[in-house]
C-alpha positions in Angstrom: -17.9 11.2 14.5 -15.0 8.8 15.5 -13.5 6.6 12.8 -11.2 4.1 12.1 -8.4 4.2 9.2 -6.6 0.9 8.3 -5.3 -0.6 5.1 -2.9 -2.9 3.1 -3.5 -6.3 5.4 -2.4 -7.9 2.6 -3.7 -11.0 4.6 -2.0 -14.4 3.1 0.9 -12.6 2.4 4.7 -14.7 3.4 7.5 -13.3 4.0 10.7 -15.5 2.5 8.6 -18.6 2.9 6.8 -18.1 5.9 3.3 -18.0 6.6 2.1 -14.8 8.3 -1.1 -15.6 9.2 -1.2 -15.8 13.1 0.8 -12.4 13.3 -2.0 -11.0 10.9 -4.5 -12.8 12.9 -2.7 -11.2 15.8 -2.9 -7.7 14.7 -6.8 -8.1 13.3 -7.4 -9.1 17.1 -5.6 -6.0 18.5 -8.0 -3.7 16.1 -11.3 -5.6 17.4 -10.1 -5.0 20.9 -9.7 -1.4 20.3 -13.3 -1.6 18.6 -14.7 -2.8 21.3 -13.1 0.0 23.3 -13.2 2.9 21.3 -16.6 2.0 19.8 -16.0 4.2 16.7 -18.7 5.0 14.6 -17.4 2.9 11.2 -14.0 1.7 10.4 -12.5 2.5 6.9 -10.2 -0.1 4.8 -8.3 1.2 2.2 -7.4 -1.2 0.1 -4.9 -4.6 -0.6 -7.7 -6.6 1.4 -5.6 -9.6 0.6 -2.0 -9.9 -1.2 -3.0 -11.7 -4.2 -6.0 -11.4 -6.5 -6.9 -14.7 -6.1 -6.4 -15.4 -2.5 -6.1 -18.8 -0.9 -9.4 -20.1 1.3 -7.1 -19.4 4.2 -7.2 -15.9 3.5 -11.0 -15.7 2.6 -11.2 -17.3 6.2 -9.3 -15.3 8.1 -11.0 -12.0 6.9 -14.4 -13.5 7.0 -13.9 -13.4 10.7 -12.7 -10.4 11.2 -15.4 -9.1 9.5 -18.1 -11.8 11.8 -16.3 -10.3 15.0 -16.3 -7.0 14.1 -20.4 -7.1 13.1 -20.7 -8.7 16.5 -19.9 -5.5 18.3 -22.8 -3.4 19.4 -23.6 -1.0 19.2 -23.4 -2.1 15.5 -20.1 -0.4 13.8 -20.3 0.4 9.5 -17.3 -0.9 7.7 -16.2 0.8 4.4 -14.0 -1.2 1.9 -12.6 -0.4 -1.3 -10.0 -2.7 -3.5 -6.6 -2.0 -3.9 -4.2 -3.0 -6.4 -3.6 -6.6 -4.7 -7.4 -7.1 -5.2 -9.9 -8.9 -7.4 -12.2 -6.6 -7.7 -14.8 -9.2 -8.8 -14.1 -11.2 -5.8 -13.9 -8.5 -3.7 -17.5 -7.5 -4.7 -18.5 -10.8 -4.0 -22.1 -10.6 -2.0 -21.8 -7.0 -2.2 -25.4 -6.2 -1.8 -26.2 -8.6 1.1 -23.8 -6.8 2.9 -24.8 -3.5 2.5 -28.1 -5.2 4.8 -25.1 -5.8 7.7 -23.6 -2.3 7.3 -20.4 -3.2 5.4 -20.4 -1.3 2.5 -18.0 -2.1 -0.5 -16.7 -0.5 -3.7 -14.3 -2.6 -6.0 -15.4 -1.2 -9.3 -14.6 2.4 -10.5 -17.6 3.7 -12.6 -17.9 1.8 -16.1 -20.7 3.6 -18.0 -21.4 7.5 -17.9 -24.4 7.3 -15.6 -21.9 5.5 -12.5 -20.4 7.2 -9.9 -18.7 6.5 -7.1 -20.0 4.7 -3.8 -21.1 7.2 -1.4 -22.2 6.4 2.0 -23.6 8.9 4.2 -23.6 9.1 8.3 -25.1 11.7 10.8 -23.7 13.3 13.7 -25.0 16.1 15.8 -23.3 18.6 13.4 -24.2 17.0 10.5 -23.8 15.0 6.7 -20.6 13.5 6.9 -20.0 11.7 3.0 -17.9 9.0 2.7 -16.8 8.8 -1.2 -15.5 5.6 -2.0 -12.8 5.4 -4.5 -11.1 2.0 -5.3 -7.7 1.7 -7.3 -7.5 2.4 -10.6 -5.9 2.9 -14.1 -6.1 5.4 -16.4 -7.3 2.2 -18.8 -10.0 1.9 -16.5 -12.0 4.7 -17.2 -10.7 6.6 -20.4 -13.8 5.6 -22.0 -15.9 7.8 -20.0 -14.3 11.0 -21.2 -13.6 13.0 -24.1 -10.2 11.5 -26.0 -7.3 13.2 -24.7 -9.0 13.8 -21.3 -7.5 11.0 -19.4 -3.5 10.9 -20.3 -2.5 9.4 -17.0 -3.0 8.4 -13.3 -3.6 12.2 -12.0 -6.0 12.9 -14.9 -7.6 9.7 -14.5 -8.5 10.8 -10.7 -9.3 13.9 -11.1 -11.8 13.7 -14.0 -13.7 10.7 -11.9 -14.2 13.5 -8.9 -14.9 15.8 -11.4 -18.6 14.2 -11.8 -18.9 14.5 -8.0 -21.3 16.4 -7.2 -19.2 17.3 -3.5 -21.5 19.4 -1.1 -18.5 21.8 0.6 -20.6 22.8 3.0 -20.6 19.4 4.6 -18.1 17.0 5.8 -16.5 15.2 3.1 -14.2 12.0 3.3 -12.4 10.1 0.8 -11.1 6.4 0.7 -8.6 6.0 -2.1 -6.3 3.4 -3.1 -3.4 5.4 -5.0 -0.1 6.9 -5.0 -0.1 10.4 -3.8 2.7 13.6 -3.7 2.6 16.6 -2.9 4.4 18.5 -5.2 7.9 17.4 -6.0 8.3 15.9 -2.7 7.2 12.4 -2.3 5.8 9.8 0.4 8.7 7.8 2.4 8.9 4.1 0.6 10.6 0.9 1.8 11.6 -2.4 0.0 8.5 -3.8 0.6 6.7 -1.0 -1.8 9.7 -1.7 -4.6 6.6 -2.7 -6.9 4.4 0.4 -6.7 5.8 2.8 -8.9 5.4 2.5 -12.5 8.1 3.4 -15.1 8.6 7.4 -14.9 6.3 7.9 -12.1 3.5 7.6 -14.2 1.4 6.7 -11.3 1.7 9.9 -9.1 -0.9 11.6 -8.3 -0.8 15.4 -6.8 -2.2 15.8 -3.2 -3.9 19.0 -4.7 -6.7 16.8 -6.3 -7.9 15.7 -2.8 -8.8 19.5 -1.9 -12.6 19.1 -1.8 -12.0 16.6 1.1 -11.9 16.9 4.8 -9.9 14.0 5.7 -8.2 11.5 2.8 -8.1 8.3 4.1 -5.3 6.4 2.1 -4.0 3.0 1.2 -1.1 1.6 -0.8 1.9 2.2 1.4 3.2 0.7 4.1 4.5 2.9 6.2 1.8 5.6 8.2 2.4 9.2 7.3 1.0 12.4 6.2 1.4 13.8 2.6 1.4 17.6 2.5 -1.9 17.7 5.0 -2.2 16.6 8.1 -5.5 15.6 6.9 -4.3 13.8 3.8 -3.0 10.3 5.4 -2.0 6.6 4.7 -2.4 4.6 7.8 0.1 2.1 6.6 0.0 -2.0 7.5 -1.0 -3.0 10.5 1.9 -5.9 10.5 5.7 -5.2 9.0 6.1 -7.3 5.6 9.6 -6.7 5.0 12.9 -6.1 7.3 13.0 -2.4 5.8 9.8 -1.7 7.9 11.9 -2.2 11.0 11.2 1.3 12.4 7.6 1.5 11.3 5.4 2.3 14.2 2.0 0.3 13.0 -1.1 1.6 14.2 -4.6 2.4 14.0 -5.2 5.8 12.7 -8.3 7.2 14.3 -9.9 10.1 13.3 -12.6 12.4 14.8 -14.6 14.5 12.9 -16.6 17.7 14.8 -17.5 20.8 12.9 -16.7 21.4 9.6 -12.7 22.0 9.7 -12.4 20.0 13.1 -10.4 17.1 12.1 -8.5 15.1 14.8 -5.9 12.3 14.5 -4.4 10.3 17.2 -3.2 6.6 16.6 -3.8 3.3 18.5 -0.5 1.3 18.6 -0.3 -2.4 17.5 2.5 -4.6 18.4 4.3 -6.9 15.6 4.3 -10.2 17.1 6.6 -11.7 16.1 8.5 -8.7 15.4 11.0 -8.1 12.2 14.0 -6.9 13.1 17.6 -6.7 12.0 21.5 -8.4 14.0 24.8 -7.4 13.5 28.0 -8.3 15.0 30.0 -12.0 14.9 28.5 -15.0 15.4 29.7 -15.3 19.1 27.7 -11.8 19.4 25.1 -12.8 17.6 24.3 -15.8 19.0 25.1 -13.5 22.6 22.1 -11.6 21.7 19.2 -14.3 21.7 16.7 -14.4 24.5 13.5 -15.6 24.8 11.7 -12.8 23.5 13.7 -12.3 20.0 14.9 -16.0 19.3 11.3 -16.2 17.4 11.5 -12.9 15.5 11.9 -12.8 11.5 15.5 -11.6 11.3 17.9 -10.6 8.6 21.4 -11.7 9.8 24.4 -9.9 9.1 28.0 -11.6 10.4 31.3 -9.7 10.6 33.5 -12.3 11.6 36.9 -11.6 9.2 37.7 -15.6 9.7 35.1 -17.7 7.5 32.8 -19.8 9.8 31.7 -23.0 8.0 28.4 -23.7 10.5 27.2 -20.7 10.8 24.0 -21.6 9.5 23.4 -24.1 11.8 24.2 -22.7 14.5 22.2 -19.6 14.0 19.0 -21.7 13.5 20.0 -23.6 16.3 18.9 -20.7 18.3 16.6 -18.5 16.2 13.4 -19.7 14.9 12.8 -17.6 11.4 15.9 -16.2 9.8 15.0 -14.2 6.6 18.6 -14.3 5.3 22.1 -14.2 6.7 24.6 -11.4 5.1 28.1 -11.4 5.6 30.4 -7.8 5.8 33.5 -8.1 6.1 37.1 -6.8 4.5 37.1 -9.7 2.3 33.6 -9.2 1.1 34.1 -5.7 0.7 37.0 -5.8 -1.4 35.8 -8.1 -3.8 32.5 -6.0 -4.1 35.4 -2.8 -4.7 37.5 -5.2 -7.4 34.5 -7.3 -9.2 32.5 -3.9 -9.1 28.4 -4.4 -10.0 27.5 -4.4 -13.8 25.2 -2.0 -14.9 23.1 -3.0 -17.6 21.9 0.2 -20.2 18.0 -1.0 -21.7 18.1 -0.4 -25.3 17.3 3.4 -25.8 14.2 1.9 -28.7 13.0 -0.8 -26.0 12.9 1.9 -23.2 11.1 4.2 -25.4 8.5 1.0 -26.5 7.8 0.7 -22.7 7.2 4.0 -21.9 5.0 4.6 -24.5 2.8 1.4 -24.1 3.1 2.8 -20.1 1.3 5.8 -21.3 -1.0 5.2 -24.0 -1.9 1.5 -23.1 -1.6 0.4 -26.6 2.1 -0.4 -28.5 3.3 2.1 -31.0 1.9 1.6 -34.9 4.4 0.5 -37.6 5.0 4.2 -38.5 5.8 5.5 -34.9 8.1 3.1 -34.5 10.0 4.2 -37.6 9.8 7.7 -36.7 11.0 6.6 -33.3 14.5 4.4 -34.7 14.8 7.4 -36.9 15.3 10.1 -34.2 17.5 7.6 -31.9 19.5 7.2 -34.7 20.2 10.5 -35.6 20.7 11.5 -31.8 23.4 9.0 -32.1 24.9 10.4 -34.8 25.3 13.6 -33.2 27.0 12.3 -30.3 29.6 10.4 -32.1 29.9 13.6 -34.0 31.1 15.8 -31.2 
């Protein structure tokens, strides 16, 4: 069986200002061309469907026909879905049920009552059950109620006791969609600026690779840039269009896997071209401006001059002959000796107020009356010591 592994379209999403949506409508065209070409057996999306949870009806529209165009192929391809972070899951779940009658199956919900599981669709090759187990983003808020108290003290436990009602077949092929933050071990996934939001205070949100073992393949979604985490198996097929200048070097792509036997597992990658692409300049103005041709003059570009002598139109100039600058930086002795002389202010949180937001970060709930006495009381004597020493 022959799959497809996308996620994080984050369609409606801008980027300082500017709409995205023919490069996203760009890039959803690329992957129905390779659908039509590779005719894989379903296509999986992993989440952040749209970038905000209540999307604009530009966004509803541009995903609705993806979704027609993709149907249209024959033979007919199955589309998995589950929400990500960026989603509503209510709206994503919209029509849910007529779908299923097209073949687009979708989970936005994590169980909610101690019967519920998780979506599971199942296919059939000449080997075999292949299970798809859907599992859309979540909090540990989310499902605590389903477990004993104490059960569910973070992210990792959250996942892990959720799978733990699984009843997963090892003798068969087993998939997983999921919609988290994954390590493996101490060593974490590469991040950009685009990402900056993901992690939570502490890390709270990581999630150990080791809780995907019953899996074949992991199909992932939440970061933008496509990698491995500890498996080869175990991958996030990143964006398929670069939100940010720090995805410069990202290589966007389908991931598509094929499935044979049980332990068979093969991944190769269908490249998509950013259009227009996101790149960074450096060098004077006159070099700059040097560089412009009539491929990159419409890229999204973060500028940054060197000229020593201050340039008073540089601004105009540079728009003069590039269509979308994201920003314009200048580095030069002058700048960098103020930076060195003015320094950049740190600012310490309140050792109490960092505690309070770690704590509500854990438990969901703010500390009582007495803990935060107990609390005060400890940082105060801590203090104590130190001026003692």
């Amino acid at each position: 069986m022959k799959f497809f592994h996308i996620s994080d379209l984050h369609i409606g999403r801008q980027m300082n200002g500017y709409s995205l949506r023919d490069s996203q409508e760009n890039a959803l065209s690329r992957i129905i061309a390779y659908a039509q070409s590779e005719k894989p057996d379903a296509v999986l999306i992993c989440g952040d469907i749209y970038d905000k949870s209540v999307p604009s009806a530009d966004s509803y529209t541009v995903f609705d026909s993806f979704l027609i165009r993709l149907s249209s192929i024959r033979p007919s391809i199955p589309v998995l879905i589950i929400a990500g972070n960026h989603d509503s899951p209510e709206r994503l779940s919209y029509a849910s049920s007529f779908l299923e009658g097209h073949q687009i199956y979708i989970s936005a919900l994590p169980p909610s009552s101690p019967e519920d599981r998780l979506k599971k669709v199942t296919f059939e090759d000449r080997w075999g059950k292949i299970n798809f187990y859907l599992f859309p983003f979540i909090k540990p808020g989310y499902v605590r109620h389903l477990f004993e108290e104490g059960a569910v003290t973070g992210y990792d436990s959250a996942f892990r006791a959720v799978l733990s009602r699984e009843e997963i077949n090892g003798g068969e092929r087993n998939v997983i969609l999921a919609h988290q933050f994954f390590t493996s071990g101490d060593k974490g996934p590469s991040l950009c600026d685009s990402e900056s939001a993901i992690l939570t205070l502490g890390g709270l949100d990581q999630i150990d690779v080791s809780a995907l073992a019953d899996f074949d393949y992991a199909a992932l979604g939440h970061l933008h840039g496509p990698q491995k985490v500890g498996r080869e198996d175990v991958r996030y097929s990143g964006t398929p269009y670069k939100y940010s200048v720090s995805e410069e070097r990202h290589r966007k792509a389908v991931t598509v896997v094929t499935m044979e036997e049980k332990g068979v597992v093969k991944i190769e990658s269908l490249p998509l071209e950013c259009v227009p692409e996101v790149r960074r300049l450096r060098g004077t103005l006159t070099e700059v401006l040097a560089m412009a041709d009539s491929d990159n003059c419409h890229d999204y570009l973060s500028i940054t001059l060197t000229d020593e002598a201050e340039v008073f139109d540089r601004k105009e100039q540079l728009e003069e002959t590039y269509d979308h600058i994201l920003e314009i930086r200048i580095d030069n002795e002058r700048t960098r000796r103020k930076l060195r002389e003015d320094g950049e202010k740190i600012e310490v949180p309140d050792p109490f107020e960092a505690f309070g937001l770690f704590y509500e970060a854990v438990r969901h709930c703010p500390m009582t009356k007495e803990q935060r006495e107990m609390m005060y009381k400890v940082i105060e004597e801590a203090k104590d010591g130190e001026v003692g020493r």
